[in-house]
N, CA, C and O atoms as a Tinker XYZ file with bonds, in Angstrom:
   388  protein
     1  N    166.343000   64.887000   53.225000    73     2
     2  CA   165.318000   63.860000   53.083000    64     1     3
     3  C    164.121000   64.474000   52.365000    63     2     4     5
     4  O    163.577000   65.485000   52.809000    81     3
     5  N    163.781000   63.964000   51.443000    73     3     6
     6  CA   162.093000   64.145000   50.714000    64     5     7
     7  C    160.905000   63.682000   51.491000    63     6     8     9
     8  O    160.827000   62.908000   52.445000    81     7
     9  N    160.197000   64.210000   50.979000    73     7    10
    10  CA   159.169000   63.355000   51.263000    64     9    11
    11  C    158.593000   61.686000   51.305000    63    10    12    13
    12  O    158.253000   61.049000   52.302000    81    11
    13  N    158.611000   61.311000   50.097000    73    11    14
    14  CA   158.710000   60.028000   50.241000    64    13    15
    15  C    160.042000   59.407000   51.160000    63    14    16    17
    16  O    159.924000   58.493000   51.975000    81    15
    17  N    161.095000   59.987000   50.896000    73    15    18
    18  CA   162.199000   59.277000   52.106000    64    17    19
    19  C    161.381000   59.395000   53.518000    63    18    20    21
    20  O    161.318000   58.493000   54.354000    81    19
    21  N    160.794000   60.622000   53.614000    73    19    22
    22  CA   160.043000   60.674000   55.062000    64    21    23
    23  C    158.867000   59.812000   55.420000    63    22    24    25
    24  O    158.675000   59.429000   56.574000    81    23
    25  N    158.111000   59.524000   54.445000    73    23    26
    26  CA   156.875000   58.955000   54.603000    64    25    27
    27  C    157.496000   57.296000   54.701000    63    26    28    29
    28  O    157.206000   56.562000   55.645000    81    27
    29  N    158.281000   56.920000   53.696000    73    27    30
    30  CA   158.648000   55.153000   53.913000    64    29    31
    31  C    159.324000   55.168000   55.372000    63    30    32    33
    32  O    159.064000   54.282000   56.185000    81    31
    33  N    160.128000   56.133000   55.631000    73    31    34
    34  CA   160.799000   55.588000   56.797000    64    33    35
    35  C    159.570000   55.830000   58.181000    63    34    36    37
    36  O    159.552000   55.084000   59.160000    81    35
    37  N    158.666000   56.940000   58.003000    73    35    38
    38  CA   157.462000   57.303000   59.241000    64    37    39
    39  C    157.153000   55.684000   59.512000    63    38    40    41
    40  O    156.996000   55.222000   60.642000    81    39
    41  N    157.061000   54.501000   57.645000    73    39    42
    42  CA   155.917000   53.944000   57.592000    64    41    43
    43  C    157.011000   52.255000   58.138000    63    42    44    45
    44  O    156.620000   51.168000   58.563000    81    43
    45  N    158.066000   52.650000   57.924000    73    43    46
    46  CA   159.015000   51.098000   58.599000    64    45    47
    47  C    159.116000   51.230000   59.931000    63    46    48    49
    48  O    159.278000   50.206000   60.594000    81    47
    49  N    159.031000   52.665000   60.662000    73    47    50
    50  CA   159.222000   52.771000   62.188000    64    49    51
    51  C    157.805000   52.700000   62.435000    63    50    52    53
    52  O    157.704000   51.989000   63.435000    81    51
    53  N    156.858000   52.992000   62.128000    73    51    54
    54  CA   155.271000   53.030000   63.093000    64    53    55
    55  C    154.900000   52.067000   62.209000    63    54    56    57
    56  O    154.928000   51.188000   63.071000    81    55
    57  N    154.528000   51.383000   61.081000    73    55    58
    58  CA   153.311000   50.762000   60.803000    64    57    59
    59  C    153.112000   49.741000   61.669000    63    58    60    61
    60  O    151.995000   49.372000   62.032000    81    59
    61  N    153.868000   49.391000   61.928000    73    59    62
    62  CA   153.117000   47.566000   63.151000    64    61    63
    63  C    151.797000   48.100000   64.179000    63    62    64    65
    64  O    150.916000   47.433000   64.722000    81    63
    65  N    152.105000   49.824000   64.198000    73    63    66
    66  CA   151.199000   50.049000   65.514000    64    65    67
    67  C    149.958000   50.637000   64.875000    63    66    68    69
    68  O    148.815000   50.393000   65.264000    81    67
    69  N    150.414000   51.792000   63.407000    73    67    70
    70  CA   149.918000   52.417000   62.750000    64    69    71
    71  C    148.663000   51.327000   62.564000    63    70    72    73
    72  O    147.488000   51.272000   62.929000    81    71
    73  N    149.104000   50.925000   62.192000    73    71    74
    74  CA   147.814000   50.343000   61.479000    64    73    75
    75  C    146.414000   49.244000   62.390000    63    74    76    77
    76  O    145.248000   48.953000   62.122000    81    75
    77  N    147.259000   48.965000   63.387000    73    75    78
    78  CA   145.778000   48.131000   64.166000    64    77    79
    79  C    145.616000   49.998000   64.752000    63    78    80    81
    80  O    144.470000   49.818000   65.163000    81    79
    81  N    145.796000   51.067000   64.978000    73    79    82
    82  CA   145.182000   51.554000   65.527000    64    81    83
    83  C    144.219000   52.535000   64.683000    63    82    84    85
    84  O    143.484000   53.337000   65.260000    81    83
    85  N    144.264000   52.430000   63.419000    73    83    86
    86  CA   143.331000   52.170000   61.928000    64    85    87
    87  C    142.746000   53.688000   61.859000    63    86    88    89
    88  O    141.959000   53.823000   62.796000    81    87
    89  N    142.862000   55.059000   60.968000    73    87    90
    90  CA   142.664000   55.644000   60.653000    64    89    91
    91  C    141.763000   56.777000   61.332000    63    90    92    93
    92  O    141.872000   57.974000   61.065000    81    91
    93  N    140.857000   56.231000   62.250000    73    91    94
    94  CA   140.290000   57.048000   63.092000    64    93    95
    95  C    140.785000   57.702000   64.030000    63    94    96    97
    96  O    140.720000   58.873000   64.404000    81    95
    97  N    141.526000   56.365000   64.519000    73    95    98
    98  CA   142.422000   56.810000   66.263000    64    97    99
    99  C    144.090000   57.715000   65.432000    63    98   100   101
   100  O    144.690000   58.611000   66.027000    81    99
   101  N    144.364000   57.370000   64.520000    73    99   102
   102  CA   145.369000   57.801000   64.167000    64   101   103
   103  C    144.961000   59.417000   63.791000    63   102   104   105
   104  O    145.749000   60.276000   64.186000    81   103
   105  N    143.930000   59.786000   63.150000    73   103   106
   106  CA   143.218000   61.210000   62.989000    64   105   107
   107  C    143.283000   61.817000   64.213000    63   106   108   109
   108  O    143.838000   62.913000   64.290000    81   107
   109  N    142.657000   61.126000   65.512000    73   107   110
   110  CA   143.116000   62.016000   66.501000    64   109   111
   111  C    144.457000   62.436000   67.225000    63   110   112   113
   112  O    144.581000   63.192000   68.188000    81   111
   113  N    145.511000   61.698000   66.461000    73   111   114
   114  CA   146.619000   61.910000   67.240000    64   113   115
   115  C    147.254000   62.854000   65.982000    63   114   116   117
   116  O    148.349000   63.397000   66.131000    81   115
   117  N    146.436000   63.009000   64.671000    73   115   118
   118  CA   147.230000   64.137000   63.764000    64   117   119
   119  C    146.424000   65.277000   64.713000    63   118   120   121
   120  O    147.200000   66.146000   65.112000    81   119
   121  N    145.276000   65.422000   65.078000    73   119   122
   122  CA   144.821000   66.188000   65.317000    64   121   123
   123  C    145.051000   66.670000   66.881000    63   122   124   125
   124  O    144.694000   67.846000   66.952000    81   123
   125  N    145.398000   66.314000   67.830000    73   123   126
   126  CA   146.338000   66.465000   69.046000    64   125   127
   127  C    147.400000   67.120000   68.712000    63   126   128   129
   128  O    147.549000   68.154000   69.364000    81   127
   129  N    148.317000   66.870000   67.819000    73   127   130
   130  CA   149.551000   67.203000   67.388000    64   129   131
   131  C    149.235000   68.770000   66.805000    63   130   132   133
   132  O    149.758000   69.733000   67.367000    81   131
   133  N    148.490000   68.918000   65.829000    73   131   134
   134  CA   147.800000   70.558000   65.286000    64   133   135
   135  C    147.390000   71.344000   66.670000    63   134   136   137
   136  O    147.727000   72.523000   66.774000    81   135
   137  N    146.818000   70.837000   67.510000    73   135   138
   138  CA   146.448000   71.627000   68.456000    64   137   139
   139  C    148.242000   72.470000   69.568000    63   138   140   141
   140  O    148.624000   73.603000   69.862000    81   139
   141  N    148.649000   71.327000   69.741000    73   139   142
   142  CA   150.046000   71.568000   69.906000    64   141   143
   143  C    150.968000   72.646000   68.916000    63   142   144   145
   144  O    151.829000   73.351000   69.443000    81   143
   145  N    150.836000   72.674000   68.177000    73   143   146
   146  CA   151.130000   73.590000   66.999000    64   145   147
   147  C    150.738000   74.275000   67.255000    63   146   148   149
   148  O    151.384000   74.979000   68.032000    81   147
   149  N    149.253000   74.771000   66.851000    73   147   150
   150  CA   148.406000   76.035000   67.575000    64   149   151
   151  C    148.809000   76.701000   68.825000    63   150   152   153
   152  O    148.844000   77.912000   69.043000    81   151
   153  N    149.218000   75.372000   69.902000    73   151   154
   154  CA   149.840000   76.251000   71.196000    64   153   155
   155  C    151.119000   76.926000   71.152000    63   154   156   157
   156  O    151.328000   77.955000   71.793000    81   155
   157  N    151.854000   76.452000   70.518000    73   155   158
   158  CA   153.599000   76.619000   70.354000    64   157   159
   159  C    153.125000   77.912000   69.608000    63   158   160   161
   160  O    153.397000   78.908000   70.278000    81   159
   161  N    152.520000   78.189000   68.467000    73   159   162
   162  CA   152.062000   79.620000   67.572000    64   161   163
   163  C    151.687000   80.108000   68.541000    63   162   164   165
   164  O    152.567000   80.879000   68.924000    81   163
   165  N    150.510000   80.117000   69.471000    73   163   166
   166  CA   150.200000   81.270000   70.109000    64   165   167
   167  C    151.151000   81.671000   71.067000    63   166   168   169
   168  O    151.126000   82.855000   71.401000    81   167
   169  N    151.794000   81.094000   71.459000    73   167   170
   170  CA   152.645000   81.813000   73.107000    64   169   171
   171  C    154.277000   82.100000   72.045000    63   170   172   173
   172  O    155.330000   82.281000   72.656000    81   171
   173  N    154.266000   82.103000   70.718000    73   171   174
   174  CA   155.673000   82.394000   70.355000    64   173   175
   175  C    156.620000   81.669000   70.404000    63   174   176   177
   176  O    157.727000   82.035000   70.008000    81   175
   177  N    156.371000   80.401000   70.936000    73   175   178
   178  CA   157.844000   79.411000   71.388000    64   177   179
   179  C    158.232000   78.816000   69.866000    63   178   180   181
   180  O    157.809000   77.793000   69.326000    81   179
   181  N    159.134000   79.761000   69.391000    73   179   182
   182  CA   159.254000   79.168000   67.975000    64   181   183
   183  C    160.323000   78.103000   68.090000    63   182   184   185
   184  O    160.411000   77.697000   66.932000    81   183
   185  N    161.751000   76.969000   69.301000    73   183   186
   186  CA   161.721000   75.935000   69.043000    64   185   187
   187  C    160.625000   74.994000   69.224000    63   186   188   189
   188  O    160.470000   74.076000   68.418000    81   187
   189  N    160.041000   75.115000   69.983000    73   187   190
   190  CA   158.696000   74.257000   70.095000    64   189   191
   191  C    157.673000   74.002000   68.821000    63   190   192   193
   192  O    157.028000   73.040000   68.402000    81   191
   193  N    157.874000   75.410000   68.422000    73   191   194
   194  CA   156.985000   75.125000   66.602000    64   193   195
   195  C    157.621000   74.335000   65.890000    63   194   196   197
   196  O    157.084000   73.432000   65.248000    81   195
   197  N    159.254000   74.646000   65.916000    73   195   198
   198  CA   159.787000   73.491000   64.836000    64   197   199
   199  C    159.410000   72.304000   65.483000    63   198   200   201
   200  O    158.786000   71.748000   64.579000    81   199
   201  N    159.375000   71.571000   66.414000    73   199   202
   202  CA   159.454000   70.271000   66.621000    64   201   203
   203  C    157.753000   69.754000   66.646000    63   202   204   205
   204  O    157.357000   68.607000   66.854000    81   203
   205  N    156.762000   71.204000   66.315000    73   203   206
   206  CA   155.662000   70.649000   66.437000    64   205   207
   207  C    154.926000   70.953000   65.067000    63   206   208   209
   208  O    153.703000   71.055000   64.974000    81   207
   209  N    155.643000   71.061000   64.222000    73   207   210
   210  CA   155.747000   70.822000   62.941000    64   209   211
   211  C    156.423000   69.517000   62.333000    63   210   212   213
   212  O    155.949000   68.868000   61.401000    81   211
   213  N    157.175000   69.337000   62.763000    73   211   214
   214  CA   157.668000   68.035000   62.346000    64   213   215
   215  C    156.829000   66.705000   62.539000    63   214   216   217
   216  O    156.526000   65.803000   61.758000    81   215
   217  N    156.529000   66.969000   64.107000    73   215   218
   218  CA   155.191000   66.362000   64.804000    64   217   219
   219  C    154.059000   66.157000   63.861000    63   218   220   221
   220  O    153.710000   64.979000   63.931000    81   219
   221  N    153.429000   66.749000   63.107000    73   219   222
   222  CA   152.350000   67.484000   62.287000    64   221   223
   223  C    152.563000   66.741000   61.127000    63   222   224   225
   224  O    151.612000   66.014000   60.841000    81   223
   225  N    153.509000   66.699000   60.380000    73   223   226
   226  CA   153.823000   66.129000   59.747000    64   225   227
   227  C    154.202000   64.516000   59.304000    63   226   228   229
   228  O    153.906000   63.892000   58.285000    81   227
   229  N    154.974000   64.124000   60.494000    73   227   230
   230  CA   155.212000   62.907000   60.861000    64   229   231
   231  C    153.721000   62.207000   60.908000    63   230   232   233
   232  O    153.499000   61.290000   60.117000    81   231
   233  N    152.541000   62.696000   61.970000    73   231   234
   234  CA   151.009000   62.466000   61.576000    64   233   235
   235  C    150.300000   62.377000   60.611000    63   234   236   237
   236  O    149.489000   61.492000   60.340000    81   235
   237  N    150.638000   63.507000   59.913000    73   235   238
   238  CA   149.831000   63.311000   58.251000    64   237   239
   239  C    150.209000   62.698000   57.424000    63   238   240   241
   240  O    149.346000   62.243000   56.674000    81   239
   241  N    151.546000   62.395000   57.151000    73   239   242
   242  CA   152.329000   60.671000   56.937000    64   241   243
   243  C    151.670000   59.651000   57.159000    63   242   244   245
   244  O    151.025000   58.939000   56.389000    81   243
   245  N    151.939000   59.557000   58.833000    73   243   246
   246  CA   151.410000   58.019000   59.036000    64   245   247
   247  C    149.919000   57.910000   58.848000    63   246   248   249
   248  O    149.536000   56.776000   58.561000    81   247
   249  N    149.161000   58.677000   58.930000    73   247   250
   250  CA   147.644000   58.857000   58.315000    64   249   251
   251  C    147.424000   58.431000   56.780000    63   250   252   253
   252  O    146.486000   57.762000   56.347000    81   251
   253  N    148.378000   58.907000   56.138000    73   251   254
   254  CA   148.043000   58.837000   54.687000    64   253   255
   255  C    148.895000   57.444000   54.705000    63   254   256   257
   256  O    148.333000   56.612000   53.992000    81   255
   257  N    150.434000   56.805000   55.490000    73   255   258
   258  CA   150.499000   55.434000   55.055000    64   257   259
   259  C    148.995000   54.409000   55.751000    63   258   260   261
   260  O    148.899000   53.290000   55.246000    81   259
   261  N    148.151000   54.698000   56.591000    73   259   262
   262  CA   147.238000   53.943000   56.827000    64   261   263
   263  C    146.053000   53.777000   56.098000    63   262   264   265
   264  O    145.308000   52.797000   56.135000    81   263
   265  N    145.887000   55.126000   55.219000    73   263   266
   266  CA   145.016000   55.547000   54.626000    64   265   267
   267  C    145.631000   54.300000   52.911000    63   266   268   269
   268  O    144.835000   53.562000   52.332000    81   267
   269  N    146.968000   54.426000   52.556000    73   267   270
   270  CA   147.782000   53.804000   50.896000    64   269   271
   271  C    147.509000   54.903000   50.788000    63   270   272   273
   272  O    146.348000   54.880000   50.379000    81   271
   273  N    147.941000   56.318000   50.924000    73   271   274
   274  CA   147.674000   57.169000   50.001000    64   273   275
   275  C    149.767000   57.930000   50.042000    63   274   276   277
   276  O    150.431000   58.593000   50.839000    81   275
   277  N    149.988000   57.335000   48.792000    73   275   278
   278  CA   151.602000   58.184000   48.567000    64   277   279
   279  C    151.371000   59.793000   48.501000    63   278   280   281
   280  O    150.565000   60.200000   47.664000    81   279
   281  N    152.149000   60.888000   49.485000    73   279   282
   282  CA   151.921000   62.413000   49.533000    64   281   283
   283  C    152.332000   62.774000   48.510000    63   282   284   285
   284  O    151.767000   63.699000   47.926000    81   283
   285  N    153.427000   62.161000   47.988000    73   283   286
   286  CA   154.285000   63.084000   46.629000    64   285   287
   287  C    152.861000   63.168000   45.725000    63   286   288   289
   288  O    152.076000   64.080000   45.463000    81   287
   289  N    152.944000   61.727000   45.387000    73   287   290
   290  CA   151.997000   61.566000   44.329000    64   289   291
   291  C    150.596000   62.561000   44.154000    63   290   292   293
   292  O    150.324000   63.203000   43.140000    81   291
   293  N    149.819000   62.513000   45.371000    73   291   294
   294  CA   148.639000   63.089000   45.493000    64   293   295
   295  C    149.160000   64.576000   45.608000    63   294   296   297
   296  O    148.267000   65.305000   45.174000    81   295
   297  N    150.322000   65.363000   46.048000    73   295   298
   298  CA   150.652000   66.404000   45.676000    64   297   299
   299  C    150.890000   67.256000   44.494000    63   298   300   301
   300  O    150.496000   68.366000   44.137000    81   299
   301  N    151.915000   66.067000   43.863000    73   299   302
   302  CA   151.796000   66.056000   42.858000    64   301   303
   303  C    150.996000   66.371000   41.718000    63   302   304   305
   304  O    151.117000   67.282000   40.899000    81   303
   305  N    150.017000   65.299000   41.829000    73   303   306
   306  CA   148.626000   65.104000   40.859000    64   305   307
   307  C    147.866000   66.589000   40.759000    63   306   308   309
   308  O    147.729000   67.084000   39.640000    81   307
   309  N    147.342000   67.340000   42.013000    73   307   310
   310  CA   147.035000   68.545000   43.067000    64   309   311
   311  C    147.723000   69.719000   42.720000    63   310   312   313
   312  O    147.380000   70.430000   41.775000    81   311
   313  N    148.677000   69.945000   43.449000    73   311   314
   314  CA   149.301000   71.677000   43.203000    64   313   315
   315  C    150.817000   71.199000   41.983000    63   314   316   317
   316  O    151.698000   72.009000   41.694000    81   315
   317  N    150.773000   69.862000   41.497000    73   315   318
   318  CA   151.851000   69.701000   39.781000    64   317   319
   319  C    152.035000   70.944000   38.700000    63   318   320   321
   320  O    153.144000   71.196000   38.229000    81   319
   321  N    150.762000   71.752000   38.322000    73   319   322
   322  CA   150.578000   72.656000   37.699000    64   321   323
   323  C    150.259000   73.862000   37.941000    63   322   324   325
   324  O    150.076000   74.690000   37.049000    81   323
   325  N    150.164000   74.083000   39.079000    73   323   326
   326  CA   149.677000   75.453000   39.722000    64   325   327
   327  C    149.045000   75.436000   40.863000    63   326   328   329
   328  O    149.122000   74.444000   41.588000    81   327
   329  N    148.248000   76.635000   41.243000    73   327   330
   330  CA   147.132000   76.826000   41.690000    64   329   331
   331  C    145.748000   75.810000   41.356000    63   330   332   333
   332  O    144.991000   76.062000   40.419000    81   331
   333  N    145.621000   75.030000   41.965000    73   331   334
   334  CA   144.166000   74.064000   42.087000    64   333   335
   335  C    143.339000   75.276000   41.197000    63   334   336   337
   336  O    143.006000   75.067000   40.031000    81   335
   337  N    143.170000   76.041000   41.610000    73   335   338
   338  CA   141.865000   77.268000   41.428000    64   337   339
   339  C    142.134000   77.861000   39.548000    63   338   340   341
   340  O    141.322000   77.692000   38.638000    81   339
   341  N    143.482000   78.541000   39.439000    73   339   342
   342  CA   143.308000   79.450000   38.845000    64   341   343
   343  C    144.745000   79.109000   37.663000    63   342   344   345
   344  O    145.087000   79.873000   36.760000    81   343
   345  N    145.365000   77.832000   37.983000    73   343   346
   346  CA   146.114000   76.998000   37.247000    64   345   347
   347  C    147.451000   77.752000   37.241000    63   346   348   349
   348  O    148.230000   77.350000   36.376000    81   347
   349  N    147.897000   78.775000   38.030000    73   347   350
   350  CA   149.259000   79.852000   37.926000    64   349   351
   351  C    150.047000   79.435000   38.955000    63   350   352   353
   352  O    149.593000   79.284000   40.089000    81   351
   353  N    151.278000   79.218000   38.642000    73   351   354
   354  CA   152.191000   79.232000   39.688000    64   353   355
   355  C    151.925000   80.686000   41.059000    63   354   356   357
   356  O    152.027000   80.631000   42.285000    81   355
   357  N    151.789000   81.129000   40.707000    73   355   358
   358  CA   151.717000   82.539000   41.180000    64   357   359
   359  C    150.244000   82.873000   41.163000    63   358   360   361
   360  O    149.748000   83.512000   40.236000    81   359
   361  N    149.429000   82.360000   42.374000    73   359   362
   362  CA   148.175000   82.399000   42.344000    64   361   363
   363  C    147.325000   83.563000   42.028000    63   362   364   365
   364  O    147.674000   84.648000   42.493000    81   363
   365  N    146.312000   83.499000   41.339000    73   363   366
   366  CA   145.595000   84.903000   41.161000    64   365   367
   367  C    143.975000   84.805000   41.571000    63   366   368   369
   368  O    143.160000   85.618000   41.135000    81   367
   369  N    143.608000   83.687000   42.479000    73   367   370
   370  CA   142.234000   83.852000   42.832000    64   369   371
   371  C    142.525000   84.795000   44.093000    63   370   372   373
   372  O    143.475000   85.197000   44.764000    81   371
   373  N    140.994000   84.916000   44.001000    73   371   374
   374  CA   140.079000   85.860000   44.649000    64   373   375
   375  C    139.442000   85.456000   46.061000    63   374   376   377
   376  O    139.587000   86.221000   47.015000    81   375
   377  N    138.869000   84.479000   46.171000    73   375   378
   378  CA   138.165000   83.880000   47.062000    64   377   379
   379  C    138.772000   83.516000   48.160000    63   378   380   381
   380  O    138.211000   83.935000   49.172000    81   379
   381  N    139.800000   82.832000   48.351000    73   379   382
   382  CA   140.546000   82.985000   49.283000    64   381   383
   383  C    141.739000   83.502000   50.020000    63   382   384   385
   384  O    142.773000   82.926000   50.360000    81   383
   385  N    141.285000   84.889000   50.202000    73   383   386
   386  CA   142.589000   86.169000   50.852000    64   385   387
   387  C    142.734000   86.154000   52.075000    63   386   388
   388  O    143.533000   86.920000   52.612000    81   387
């Protein structure tokens, strides 16, 4: 599955709910989900990371279908040619090590 396969199907199973619960409340449940992540990273439980990655993901989906914003696309548009910074596949800035 791609991305967009992931994001239309996030957006045929949640939008009825996704969306009356409208971009704010949905931010906190991407952001619940990262913290969960953070926990699964710190104590090592690496099945728990996979499924709280997926988690993570599945969120920043339905965020961006509440938001109309397509991920490919805006990825696309974004890291299409390189590095944002320094335009190389193979990054060569400085600033952030």
């Amino acid at each position: 599955m791609d991305l967009d396969d992931f994001q239309q199907l996030i957006e045929k199973m949640y939008s009825h709910k996704d969306r009356q619960r409208g971009a704010a409340g949905t931010f906190l449940w991407l952001s619940e989900e990262i913290g969960e992540l953070a926990a699964s990273i710190g104590v090592g439980d690496r099945e728990n990371q996979k499924e709280e990655f997926a988690d993570v993901l599945a969120w920043l989906a339905t965020l961006a279908n509440v938001q109309d914003i397509n991920l490919s696309e805006v990825i696309k548009a974004k890291y299409g040619q390189g590095c944002p910074g320094c335009r190389k596949y193979i990054c060569t800035c400085t600033e952030k090590q």
